[in-house]
Structure formats: C-alpha cells, structure tokens
Backbone as CSV, one residue per row, in Angstrom:
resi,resn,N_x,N_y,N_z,CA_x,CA_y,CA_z,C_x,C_y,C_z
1,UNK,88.800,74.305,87.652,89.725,75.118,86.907,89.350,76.595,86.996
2,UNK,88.175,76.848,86.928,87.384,78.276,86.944,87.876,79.103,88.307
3,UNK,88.473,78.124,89.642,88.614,78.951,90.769,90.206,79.092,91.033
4,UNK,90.505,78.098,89.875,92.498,78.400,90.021,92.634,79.603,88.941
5,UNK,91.885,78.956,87.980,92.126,80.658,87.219,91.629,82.262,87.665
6,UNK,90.791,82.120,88.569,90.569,83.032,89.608,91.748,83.491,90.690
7,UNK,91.903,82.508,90.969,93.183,82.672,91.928,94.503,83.264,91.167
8,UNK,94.717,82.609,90.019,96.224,83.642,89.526,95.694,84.131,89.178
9,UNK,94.447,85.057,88.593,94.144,86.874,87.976,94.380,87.380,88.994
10,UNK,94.341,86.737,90.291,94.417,87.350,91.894,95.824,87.954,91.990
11,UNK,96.671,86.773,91.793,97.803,86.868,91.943,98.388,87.688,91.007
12,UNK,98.536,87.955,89.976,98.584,88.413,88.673,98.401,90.130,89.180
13,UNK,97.307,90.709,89.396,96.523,91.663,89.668,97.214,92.316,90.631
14,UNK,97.513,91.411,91.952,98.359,91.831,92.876,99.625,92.059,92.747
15,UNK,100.106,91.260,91.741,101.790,91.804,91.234,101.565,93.056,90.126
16,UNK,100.473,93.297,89.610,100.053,94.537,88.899,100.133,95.859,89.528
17,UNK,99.305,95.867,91.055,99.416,96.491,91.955,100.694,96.617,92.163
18,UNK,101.496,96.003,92.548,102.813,96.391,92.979,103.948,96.528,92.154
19,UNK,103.174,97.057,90.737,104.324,97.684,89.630,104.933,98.895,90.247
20,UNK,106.071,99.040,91.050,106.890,100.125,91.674,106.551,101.381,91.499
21,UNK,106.998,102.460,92.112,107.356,103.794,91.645,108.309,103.790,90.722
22,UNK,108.523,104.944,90.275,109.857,104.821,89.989,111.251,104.225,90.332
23,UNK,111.928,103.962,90.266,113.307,103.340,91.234,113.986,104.708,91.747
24,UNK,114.374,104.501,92.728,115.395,105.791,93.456,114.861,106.374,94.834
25,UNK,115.039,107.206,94.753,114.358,108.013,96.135,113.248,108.482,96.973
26,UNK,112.452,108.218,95.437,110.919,108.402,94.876,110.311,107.127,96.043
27,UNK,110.835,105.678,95.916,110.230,104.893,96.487,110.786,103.911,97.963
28,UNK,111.903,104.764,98.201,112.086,104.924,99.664,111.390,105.219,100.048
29,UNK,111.238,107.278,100.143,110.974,107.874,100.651,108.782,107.645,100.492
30,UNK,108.086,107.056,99.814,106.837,106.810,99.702,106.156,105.450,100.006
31,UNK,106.932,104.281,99.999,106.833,102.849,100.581,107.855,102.523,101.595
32,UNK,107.793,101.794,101.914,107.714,100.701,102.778,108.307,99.358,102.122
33,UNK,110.072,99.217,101.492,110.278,98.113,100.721,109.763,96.865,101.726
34,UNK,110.229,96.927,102.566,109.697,95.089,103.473,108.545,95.079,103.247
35,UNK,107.935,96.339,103.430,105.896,95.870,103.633,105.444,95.514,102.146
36,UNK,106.349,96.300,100.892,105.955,95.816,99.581,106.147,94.564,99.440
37,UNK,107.488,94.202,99.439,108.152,92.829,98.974,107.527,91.886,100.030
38,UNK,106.604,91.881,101.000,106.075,91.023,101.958,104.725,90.920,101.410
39,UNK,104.246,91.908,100.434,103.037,91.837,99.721,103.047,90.806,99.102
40,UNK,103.785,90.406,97.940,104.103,89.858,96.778,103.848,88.019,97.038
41,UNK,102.951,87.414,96.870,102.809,85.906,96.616,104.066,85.286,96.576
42,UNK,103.898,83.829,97.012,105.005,83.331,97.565,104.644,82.379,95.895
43,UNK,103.516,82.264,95.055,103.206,81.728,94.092,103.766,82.201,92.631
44,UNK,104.424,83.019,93.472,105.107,84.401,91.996,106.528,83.680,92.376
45,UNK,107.411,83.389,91.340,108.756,82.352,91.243,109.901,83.821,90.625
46,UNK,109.288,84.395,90.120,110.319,84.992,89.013,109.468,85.887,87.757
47,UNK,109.894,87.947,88.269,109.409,88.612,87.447,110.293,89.437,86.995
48,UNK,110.636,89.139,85.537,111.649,89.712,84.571,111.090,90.671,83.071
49,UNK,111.917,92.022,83.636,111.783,93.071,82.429,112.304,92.463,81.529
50,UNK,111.924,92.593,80.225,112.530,91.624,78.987,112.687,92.603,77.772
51,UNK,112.258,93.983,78.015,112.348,94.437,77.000,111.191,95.769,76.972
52,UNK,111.046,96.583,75.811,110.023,97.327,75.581,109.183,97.180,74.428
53,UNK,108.071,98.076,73.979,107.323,97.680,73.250,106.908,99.647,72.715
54,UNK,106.435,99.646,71.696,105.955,100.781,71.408,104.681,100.611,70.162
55,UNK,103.678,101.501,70.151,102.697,101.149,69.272,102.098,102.826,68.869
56,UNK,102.645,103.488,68.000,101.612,104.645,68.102,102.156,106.025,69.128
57,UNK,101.914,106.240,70.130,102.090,107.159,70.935,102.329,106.338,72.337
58,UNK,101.563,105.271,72.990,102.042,104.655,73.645,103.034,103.902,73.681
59,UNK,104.130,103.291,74.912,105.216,103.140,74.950,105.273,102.685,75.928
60,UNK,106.326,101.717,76.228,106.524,100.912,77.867,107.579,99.778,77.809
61,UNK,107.561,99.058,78.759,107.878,97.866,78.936,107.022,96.867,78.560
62,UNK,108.370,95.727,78.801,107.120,94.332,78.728,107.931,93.013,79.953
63,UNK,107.446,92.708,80.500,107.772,91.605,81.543,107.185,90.482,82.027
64,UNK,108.306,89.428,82.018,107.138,87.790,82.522,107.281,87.560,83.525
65,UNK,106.175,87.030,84.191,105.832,86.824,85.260,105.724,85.327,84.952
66,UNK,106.356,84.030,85.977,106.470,83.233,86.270,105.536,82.775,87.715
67,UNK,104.851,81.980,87.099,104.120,81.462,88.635,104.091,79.893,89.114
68,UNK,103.942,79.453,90.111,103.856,78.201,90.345,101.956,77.857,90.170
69,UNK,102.034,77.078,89.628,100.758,76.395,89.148,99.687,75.835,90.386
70,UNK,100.557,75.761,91.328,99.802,74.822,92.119,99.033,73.954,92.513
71,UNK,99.406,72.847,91.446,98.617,71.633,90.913,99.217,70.420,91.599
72,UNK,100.057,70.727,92.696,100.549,69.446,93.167,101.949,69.259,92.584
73,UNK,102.406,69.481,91.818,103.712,68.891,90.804,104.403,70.534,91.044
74,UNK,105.597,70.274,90.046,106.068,71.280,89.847,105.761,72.554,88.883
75,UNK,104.461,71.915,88.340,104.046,72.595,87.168,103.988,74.286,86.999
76,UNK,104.636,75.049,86.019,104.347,76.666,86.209,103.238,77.235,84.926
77,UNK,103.220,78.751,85.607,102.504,79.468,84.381,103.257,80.529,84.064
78,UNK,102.794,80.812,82.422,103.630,81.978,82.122,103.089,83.027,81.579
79,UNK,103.342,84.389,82.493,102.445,84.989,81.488,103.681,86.670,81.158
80,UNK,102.710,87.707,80.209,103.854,88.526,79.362,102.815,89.681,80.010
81,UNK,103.622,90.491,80.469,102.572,91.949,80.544,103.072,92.916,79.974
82,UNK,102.345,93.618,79.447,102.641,95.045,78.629,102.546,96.379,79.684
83,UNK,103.321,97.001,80.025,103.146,98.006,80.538,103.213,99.191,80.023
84,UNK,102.746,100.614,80.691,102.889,101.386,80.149,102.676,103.135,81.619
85,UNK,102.957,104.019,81.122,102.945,104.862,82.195,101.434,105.375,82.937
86,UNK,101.364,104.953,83.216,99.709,105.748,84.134,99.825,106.841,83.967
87,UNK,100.300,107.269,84.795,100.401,108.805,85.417,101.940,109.255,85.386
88,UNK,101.335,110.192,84.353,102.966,110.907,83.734,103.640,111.698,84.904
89,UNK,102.432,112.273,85.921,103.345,113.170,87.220,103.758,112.337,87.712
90,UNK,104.129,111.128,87.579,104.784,110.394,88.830,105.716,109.187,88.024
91,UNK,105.193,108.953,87.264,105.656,108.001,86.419,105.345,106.531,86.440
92,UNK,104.247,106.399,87.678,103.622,104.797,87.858,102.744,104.564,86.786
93,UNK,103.486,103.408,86.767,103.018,102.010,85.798,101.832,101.288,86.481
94,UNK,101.404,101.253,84.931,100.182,100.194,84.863,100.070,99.102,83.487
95,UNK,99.402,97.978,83.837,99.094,96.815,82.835,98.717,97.717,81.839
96,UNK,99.060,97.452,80.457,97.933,97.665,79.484,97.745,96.103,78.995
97,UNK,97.874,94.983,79.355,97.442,93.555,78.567,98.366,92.983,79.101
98,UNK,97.990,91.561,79.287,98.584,90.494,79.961,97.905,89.367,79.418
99,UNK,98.694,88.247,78.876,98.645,87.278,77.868,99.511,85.945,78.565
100,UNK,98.660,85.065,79.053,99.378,84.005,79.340,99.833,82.882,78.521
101,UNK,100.899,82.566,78.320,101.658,81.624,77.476,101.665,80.194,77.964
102,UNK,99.940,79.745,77.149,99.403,78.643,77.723,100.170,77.040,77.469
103,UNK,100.964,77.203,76.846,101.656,75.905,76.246,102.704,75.676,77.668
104,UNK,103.694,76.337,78.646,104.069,76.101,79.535,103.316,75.255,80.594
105,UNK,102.038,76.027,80.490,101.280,74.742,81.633,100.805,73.529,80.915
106,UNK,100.410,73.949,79.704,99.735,72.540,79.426,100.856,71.783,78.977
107,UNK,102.131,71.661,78.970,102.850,70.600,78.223,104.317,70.516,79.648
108,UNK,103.528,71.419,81.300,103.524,70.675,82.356,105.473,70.753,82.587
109,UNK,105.578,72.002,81.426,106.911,72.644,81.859,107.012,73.333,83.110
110,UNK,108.785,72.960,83.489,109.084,73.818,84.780,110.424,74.942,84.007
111,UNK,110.244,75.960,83.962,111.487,77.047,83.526,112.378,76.480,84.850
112,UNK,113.674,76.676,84.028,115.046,75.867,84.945,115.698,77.268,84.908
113,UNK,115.862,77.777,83.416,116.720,79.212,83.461,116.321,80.024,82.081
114,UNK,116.501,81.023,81.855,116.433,81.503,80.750,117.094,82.821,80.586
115,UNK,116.774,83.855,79.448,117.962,84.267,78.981,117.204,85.667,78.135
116,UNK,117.074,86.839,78.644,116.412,87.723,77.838,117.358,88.193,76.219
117,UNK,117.113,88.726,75.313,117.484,89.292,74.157,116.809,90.300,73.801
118,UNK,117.511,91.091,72.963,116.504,92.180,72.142,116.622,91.412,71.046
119,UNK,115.092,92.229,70.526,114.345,91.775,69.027,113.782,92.916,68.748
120,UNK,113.816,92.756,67.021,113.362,94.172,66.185,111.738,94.113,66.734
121,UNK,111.492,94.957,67.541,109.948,95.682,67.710,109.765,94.952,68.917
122,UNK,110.417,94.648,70.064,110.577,94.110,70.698,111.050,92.813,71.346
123,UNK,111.602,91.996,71.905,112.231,90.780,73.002,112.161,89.557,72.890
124,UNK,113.441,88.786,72.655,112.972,87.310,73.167,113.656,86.686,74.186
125,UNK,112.709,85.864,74.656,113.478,85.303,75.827,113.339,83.635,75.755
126,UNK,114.357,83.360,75.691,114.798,81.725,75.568,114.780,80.938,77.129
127,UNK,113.411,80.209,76.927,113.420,79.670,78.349,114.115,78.083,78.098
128,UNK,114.971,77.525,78.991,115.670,76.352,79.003,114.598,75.595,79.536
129,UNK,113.590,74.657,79.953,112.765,73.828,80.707,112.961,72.223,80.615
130,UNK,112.672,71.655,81.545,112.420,70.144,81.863,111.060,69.955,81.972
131,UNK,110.585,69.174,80.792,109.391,68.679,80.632,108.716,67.617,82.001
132,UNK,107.306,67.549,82.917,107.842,67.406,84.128,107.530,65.511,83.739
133,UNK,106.343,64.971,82.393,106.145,63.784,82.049,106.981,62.707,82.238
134,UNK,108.281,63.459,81.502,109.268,62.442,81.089,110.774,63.025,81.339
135,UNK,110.783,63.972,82.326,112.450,64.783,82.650,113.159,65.066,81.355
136,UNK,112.254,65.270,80.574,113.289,65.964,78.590,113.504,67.325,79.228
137,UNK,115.208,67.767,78.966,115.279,69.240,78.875,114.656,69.670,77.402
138,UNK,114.092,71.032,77.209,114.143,71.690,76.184,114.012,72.665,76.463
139,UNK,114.270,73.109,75.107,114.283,75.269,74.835,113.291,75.545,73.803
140,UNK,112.672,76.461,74.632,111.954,77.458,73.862,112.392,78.825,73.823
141,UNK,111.777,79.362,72.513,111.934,80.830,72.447,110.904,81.714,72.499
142,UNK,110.357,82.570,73.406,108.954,83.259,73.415,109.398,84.858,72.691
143,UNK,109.078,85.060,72.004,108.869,86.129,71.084,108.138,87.155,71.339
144,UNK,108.278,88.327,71.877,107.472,89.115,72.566,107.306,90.660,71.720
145,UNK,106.409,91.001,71.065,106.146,91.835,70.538,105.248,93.312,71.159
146,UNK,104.546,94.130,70.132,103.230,94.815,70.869,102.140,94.113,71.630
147,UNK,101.519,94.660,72.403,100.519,94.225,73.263,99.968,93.211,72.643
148,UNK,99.256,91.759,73.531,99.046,90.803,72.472,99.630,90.446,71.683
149,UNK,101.074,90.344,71.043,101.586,89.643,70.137,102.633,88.687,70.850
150,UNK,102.591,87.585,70.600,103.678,87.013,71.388,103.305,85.581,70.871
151,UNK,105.079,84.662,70.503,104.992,83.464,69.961,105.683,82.667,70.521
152,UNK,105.595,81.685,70.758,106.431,80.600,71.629,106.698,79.113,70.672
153,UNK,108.059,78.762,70.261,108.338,78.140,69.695,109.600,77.202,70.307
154,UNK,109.847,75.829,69.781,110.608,74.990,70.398,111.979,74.974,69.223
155,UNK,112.632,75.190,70.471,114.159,75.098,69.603,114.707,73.498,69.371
C-alpha cells in the first residue's frame, strides 16, 4: 500500500505541476498544449473546478481530482485541492492542501457522473456512483469548504 500511495502523490503532484497559466494567450503563447495535455497520467479520469474558497487574505479555487485506483477492478480515488495564486506577476497557481476523500476507495466506489453546486463558504458536488461489491447505484454529497474542510455524506 505504502508504494501505491507513493505512486498517486506522484500522480497528484504531477497534475499539481500542471495547474495552467492563466487561460488565454498567456498559455499559447508560453506552452506547448499537446506537450502539456500529453504530460497528464492516463490514471487521472476527471479534474473538475467546483468552486472557490477564501480564508483571511488568501483566496482561490478548489477542484477534484478523480483517479483510477489501480487495483485491478474499477476502483477510484478522490481527492479535493485547494488552490491558490503563487505568483501574483503571472497569476500561476499552486496547491495550498489536498485531502483525499477516503471513503470512495474504501467502500470500492466508481463515480458514474456528478454535478457541481455552490455552497455558503464554498461547493458541493453530488457524485452519482455504483458501488463495485454489489452494482448498488448511490449518491453522495461531498461538501467542500476552506482548506481541509470537507464532508462526504450519503444521500
């Protein structure tokens, strides 16, 4: 377990790395979209802005990252990152915290679809899943707050 959880901080880290420039002209004209998007793990399923977050003076986004587990099955992981601006001359983003939403793997869910919302102080996002034990659809709602706060509950 110690070298798969090695492997997605890998993966994780590397989709960290490739938090964009800005969008627009900025990242034409400074990347290389094929050579980026050819970066990106084939283990990464699905990475969705869900919302923002603010605490104090800092301020950002927040987005989940969906991964395939790679345990043989269909099994995924889920995790929430907090972002925030690095470098104000340019406007690149960086992690400030990343929190994986351990109940998806251990109860061996696959996300089918889901559904972002706003929420007071930040986001929820209602994931639809098929449990992979026994093929049960269900819904959850992950609750996404300031850095580190985040709740995942079954509808």
């Amino acid at each position: 377990m110690d070298g798969e959880r090695l492997r997605l901080a890998r993966v994780v880290a590397v989709l960290a790395g490739l938090v964009a420039s800005p969008p627009g002209p900025a990242l034409a004209q400074t990347t290389d979209p094929s050579r980026l998007l050819s970066a990106i793990p084939t283990d990464i399923v699905l990475v969705r802005t869900t919302g923002s977050w603010s605490n104090g003076e800092r301020t950002g986004p927040t987005r989940i990252v969906l991964l395939r587990a790679g345990t043989g099955d269909d099994a995924m992981r889920l995790f929430v990152q907090w972002l925030a601006v690095a470098d104000p001359r340019t406007g690149r983003l960086a992690s400030v915290a990343t929190e994986e939403v351990p109940e998806i793997f251990d109860w061996r869910a696959v996300v089918d679809d889901y559904r972002v919302e706003p929420a007071p102080g930040g986001s929820r996002v209602i994931l639809d899943a098929t449990i992979l034990t026994n093929q049960q659809a269900r819904r959850y709602v992950l609750t996404i707050g300031q850095p580190g706060e985040l709740m995942l509950s079954a509808r």
